[in-house]
MARRODREN-913616 format. One line per 10 residues: number of its first residue (from 1); their letters; for each residue x, y, z of C-alpha. Coordinates in pm, whole numbers, plus 50000, padded with zeros to 5 digits. Layout:
REM residues N
NUM	a	X/Y/Z; ... $
This chain:
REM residues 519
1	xxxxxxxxxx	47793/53882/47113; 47624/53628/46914; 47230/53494/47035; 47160/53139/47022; 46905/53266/46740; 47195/53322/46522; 47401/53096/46631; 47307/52780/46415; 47653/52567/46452; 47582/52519/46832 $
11	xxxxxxxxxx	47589/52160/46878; 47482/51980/47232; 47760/51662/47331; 47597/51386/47277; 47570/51301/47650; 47299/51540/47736; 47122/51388/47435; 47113/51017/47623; 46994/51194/47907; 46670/51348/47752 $
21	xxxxxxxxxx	46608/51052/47486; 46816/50739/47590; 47085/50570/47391; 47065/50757/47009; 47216/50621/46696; 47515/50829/46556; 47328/50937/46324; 47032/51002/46464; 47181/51261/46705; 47162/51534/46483 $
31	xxxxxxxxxx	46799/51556/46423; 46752/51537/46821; 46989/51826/46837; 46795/52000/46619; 46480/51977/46830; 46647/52061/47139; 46787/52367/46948; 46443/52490/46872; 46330/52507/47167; 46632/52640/47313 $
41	xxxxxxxxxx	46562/52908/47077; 46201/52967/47154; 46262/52990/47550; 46559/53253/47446; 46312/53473/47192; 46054/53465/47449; 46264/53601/47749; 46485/53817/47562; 46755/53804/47780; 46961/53501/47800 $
51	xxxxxxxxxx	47257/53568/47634; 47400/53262/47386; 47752/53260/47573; 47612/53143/47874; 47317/52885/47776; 47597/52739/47564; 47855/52744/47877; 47589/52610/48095; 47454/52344/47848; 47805/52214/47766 $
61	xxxxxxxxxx	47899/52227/48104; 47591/52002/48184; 47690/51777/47939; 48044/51728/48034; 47905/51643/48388; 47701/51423/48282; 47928/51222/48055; 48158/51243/48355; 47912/51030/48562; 47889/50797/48252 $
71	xxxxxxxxxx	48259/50705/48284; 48243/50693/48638; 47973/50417/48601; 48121/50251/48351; 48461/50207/48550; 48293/50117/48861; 48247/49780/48690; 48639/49720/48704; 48695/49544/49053; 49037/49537/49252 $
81	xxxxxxxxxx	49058/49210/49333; 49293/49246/49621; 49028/49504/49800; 48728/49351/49691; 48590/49725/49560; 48542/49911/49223; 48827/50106/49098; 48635/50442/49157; 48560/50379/49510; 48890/50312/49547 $
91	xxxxxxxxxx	48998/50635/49434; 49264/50487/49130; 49070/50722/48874; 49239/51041/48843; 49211/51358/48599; 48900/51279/48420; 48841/51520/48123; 48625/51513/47857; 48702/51700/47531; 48491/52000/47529 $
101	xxxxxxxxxx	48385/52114/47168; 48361/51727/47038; 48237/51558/47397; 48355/51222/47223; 48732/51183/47374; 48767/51100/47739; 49121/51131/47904; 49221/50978/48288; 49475/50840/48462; 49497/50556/48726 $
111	xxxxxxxxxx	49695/50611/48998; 49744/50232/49176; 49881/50202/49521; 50232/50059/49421; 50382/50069/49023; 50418/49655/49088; 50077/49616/49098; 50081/49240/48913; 49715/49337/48725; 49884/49693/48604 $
121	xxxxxxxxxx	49770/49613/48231; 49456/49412/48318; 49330/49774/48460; 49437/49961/48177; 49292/49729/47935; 48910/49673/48110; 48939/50073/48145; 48980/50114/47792; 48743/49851/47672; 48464/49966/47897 $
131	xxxxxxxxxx	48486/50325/47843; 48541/50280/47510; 48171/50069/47439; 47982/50399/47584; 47810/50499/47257; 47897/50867/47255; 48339/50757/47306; 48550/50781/47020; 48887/50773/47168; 48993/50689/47543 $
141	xxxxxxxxxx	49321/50805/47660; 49433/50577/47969; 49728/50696/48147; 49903/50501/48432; 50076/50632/48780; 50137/50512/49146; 50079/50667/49463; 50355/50854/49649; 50543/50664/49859; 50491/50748/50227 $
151	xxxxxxxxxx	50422/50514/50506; 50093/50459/50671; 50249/50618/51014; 50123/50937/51188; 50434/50901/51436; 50753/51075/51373; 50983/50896/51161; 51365/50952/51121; 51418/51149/50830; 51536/50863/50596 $
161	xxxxxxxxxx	51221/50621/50629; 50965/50902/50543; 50966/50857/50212; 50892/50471/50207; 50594/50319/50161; 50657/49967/50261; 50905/49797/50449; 50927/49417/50458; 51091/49210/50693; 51271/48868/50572 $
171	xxxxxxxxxx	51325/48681/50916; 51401/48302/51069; 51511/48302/51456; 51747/48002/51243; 52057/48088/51102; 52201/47947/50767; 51805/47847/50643; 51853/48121/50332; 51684/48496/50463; 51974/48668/50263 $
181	xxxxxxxxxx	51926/48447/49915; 51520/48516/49995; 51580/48860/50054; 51797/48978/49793; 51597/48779/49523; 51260/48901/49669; 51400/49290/49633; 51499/49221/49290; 51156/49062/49171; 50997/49370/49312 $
191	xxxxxxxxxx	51211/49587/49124; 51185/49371/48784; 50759/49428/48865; 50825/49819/48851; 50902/49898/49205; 51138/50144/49390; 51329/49884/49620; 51595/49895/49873; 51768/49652/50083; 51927/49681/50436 $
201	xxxxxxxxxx	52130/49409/50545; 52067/49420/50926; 52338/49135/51009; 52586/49343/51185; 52842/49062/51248; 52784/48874/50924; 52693/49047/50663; 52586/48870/50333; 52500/49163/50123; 52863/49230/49974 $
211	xxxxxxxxxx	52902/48903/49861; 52551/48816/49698; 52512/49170/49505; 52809/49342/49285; 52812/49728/49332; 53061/49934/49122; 53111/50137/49423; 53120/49922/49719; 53198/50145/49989; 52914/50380/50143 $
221	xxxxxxxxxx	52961/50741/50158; 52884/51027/50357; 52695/51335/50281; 52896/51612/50385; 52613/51870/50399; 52376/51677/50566; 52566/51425/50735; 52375/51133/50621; 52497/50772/50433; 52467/50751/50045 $
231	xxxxxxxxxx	52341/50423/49984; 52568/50228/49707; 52338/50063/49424; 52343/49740/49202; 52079/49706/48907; 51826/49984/49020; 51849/49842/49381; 51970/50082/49679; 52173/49888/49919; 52289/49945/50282 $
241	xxxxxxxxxx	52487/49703/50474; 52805/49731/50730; 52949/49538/50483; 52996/49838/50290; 53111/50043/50579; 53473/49939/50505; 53521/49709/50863; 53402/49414/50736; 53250/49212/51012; 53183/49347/51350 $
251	xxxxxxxxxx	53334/49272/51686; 53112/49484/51937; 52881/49388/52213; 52520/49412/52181; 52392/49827/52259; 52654/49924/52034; 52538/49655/51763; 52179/49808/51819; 52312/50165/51766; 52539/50097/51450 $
261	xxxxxxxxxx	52198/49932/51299; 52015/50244/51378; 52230/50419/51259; 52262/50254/50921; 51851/50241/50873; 51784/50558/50956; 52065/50797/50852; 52027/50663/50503; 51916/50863/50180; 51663/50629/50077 $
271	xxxxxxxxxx	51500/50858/49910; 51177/50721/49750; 51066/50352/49815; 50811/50153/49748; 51009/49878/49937; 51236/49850/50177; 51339/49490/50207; 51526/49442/50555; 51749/49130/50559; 51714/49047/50910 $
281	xxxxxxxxxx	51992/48847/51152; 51899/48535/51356; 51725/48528/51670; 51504/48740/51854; 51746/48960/52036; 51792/49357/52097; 51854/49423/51679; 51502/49299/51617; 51362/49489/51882; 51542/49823/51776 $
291	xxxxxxxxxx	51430/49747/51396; 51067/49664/51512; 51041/50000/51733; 51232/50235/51455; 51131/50088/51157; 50736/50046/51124; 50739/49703/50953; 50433/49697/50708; 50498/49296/50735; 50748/49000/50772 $
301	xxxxxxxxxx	50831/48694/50500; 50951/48360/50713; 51200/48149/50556; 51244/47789/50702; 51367/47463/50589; 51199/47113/50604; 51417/47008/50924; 51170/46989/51273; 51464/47152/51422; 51393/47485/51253 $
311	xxxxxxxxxx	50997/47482/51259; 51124/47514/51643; 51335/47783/51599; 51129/47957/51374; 50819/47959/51532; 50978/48167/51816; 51009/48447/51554; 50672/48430/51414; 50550/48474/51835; 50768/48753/51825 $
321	xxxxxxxxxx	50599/48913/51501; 50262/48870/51631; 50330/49030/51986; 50519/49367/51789; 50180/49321/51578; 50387/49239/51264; 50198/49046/51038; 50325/48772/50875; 50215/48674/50532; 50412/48419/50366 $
331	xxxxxxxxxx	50649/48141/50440; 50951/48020/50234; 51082/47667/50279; 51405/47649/50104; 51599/47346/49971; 51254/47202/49998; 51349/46882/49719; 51545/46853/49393; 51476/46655/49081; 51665/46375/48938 $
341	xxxxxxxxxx	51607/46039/48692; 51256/46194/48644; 51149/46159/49074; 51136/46403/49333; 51360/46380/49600; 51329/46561/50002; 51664/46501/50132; 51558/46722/50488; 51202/46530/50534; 50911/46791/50475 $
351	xxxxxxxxxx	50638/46943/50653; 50829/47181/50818; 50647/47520/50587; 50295/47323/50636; 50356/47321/51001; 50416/47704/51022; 50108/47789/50790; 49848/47536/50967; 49992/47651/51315; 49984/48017/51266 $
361	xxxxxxxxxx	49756/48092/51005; 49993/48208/50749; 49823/48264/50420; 50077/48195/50166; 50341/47881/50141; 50632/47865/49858; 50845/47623/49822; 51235/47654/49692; 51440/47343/49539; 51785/47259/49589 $
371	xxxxxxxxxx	51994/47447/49288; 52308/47470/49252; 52274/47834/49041; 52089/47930/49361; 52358/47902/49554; 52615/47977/49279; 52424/48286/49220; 52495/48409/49600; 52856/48376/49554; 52956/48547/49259 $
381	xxxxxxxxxx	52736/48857/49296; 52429/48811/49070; 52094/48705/49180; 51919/48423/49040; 51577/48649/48940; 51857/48845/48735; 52049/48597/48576; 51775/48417/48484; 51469/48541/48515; 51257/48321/48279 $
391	xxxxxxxxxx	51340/47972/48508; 51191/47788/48757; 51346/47996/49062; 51252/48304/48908; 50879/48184/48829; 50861/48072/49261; 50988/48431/49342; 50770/48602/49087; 50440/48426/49279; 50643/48571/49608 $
401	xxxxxxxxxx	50655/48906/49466; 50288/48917/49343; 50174/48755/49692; 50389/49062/49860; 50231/49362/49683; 49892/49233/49695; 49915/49150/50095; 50112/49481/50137; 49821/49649/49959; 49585/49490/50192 $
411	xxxxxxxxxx	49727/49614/50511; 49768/49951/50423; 49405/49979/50284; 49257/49811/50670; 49528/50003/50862; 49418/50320/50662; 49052/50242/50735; 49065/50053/51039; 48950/50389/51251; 48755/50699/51161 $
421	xxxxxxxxxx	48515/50940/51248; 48134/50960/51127; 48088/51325/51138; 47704/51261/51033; 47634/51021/51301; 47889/51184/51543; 48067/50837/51637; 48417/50614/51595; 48329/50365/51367; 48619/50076/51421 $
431	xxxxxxxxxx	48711/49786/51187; 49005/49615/51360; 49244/49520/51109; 49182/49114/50977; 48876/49145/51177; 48522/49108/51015; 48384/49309/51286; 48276/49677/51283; 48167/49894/51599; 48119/50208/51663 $
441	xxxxxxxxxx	48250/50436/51957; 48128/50734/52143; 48441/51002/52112; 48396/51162/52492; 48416/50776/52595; 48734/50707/52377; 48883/51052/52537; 48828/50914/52875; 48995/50582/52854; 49329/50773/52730 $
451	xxxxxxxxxx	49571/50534/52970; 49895/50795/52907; 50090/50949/53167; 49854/51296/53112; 49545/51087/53207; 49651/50831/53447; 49917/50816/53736; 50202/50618/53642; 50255/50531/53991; 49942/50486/54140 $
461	xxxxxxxxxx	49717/50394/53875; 49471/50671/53974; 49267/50885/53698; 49384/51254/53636; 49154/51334/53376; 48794/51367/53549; 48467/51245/53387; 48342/51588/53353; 48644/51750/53219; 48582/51602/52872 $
471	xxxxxxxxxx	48265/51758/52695; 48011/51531/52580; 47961/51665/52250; 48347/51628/52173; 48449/51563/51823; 48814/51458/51671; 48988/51661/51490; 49166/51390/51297; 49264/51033/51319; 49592/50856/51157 $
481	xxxxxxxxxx	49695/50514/51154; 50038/50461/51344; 50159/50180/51148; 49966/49797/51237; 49866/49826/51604; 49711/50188/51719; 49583/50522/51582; 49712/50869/51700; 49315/51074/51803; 49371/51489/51803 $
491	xxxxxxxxxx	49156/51616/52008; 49050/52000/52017; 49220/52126/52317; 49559/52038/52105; 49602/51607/52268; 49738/51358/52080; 49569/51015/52194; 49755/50706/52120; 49509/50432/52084; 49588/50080/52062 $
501	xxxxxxxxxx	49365/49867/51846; 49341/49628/52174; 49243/49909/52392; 48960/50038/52139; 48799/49644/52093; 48792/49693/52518; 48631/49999/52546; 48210/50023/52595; 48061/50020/52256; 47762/50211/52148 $
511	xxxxxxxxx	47486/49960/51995; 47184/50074/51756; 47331/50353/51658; 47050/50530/51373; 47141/50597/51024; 47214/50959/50900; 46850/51110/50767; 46896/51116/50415; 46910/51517/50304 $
């Protein structure tokens, strides 16, 4: 086994040199090397028994830390603009390595909440050019990925939704105002952006899916194994409608309409989504119910028209959204104007998408013109986005697209981080989702406002669980998000606490509560 006395190629990565002297030149480096091997020669000599294997192990193993960190900082300077927080805090960096005998190649990979993230290549590009101006960098290797798709849900989901990340409702209480042309356009921008995409035509007795989309195979099949439906699929798009189910419209009254729909969501092979766009029916009835208490609807797209008549009608479904605590963020207004002799005309008046933004708060207004390859396009079985994707329709459903990831993004990361546990300070620390304020909760008093049938009397309202039969010193186990509106607690003795976001903002906060001590 060699010494580091007579080992004269050992070379330090340049990383630990920046520590000990600062930024070097190139070709400086060597010279500092030098120095640094002289002594690390003299200490060895002296003791006579460090072995050169493992002061070179532990130097280069400093050194790869080291330049590690330097990355790290250097990405941190790349901001998500949709979060508001550096990439690295964010946890998109991924498989960091740094080449080990020349220290001068970095490799990583950035793994992005959904593969139609609109500023993909602005991240890859910043990452490159920022890693790449660290003096000691030679070559960066950038790799790209998404997340997994999985819902943000601790509940138990049927089978065929675990897999999906996102699931988007397209809904007017107003019939005939466009949700299917909006919907099946909207999942087809999101799966030109790079995303896995379904669509589930929830219109039992009118389905528009078979007629707006062009399957080869237009008749859903059964898994014989596991008994489930084998969606049928157009241009990368998985589709599931009753269209398909070979009965054409329904006749049926409305539990069995509720129980077909069910049926159809949740016995499907989905597989891996990103999104599931749901093309929803009109009205507010028992189908919207069953899809808001199956499904757990990230968020909902409103489509309306310029006529007063639906702003009524569709303000009823926006109520509904916001009681199921469905958010809503964006608003379509279709056959908004058309063009012609060089003016713009608005055959149905207008106001009508203004209204619904300025009376509910919605973010994000887009407007649709009258086109007669819109509505061609829904007849003979090929989207607009896909016949043409470089025009005017395409470019207003490529901004709806972009506005849907980013918001979708949004609400995961707040639902995701809306409630957790401090273990250093021992307390709940709540953010309520689209709420700027944060406050903190003492766990024995969250376990003791449980209102379910285990702690309180259905009947009689009275308290079962006792103040002292809950330890003051109790700690969670763990908290998950149960889609937008509550988090599921478990508690030591094996309880699962549902907790509604409006029941934690009620509950007795704890105020000054100290900082860790620093270690």
């Amino acid at each position: 086994m060699q010494s580091l006395y007579s080992a004269p190629s050992f070379r330090l990565p340049i990383p630990i040199l920046r520590s000990i002297y600062g930024t070097l030149p190139r070709e400086n480096a060597f010279c500092h090397q030098t120095c640094i091997r002289a002594n690390l020669q003299s200490v060895n000599l002296n003791s006579g028994r460090v072995r050169a294997t493992s002061a070179s192990a532990d130097a280069s193993t400093m050194s790869i830390e080291m330049a590690k960190r330097d990355v790290l900082v250097a990405l941190s300077q790349i901001i998500d603009p949709d979060f508001g927080t550096d990439i690295v805090s964010c946890g998109f960096v991924k498989d960091l390595e740094i080449n080990g005998t020349t220290g001068e190649e970095v490799s990583f990979r950035l793994e992005l909440t959904t593969p139609a993230c609109p500023i993909k290549d602005m991240f890859e590009e910043k990452a490159n050019e920022v890693v790449a101006a660290l003096p000691w960098v030679k070559k960066v290797n950038v790799t790209m990925s998404a997340q997994p798709a999985k819902p943000v849900f601790a509940g138990e989901l049927p089978k065929g939704l675990q897999k999906i990340s996102n699931i988007i409702a397209v809904s007017s209480c107003k019939g005939g105002v466009g949700k299917s042309t909006v919907a099946v356009n909207l999942a087809y921008t999101l799966a030109g952006m790079g995303a896995r995409v379904g669509i589930f035509d929830a219109d039992v007795f009118g389905p528009s899916l078979p007629t707006m989309v062009s399957p080869e195979n237009r008749i859903l099949e059964m898994n014989p194994e596991t008994r489930s439906i084998l969606p049928t699929e157009y241009l990368g798009v998985k589709l599931v409608s009753f269209g398909f189910a070979g009965q054409g419209r329904a006749i049926m009254r409305g539990p069995m309409v509720s129980g077909v729909v069910n049926q159809l969501l949740t016995t499907a092979e989905w597989g891996e989504l990103d999104y599931l766009v749901i093309d929803m029916p009109p009205g507010t009835g028992d189908i919207h119910l069953t899809l808001c208490q199956v499904a757990p609807l990230t968020a909902a797209v409103i489509v309306t028209t310029p006529q007063k008549l639906s702003f009524i009608d569709v303000a009823k479904g926006v109520r509904m959204f916001s009681k199921l605590k469905v958010p809503c963020i964006a608003v379509v207004e279709n056959m908004c104007y058309f063009d012609a002799d060089g003016k713009r005309y608005f055959p149905f008046g207008e106001g009508s998408g203004t209204q619904v933004v300025q009376q509910f708060g919605i973010p994000h207004l887009f407007d649709l013109p009258i086109r007669p390859t819109l509505s061609a396009s829904g007849d003979d079985g090929m989207p607009e986005v896909a016949r043409d994707p470089q025009g005017e329709v395409a470019k207003t459903f490529q901004d709806l697209g972009v506005c849907v990831v980013q918001q979708c993004a949004k609400i995961r990361q707040q639902v995701s981080t809306a409630v957790s546990y401090d273990r250093l300070r021992k307390v709940i620390r709540v953010k309520v989702p689209d709420s700027d304020e944060e406050f903190f909760l003492h766990p024995a008093t969250v376990r003791r406002n449980d209102r379910s049938a285990q702690s309180v009397d259905e009947w009689t309202g009275e308290q079962k669980i006792q103040y002292g039969d809950v330890p003051e010193d109790i700690e969670p186990e763990e908290i998950r998000a149960m889609g937008n509106y509550a988090v599921s607690i478990t508690w030591p003795d094996g309880f699962s606490q549902i907790a509604p976001y409006d029941q934690l903002e009620m509950i007795e906060r704890l105020v000054d509560v100290p900082l860790p001590a620093s270690a």
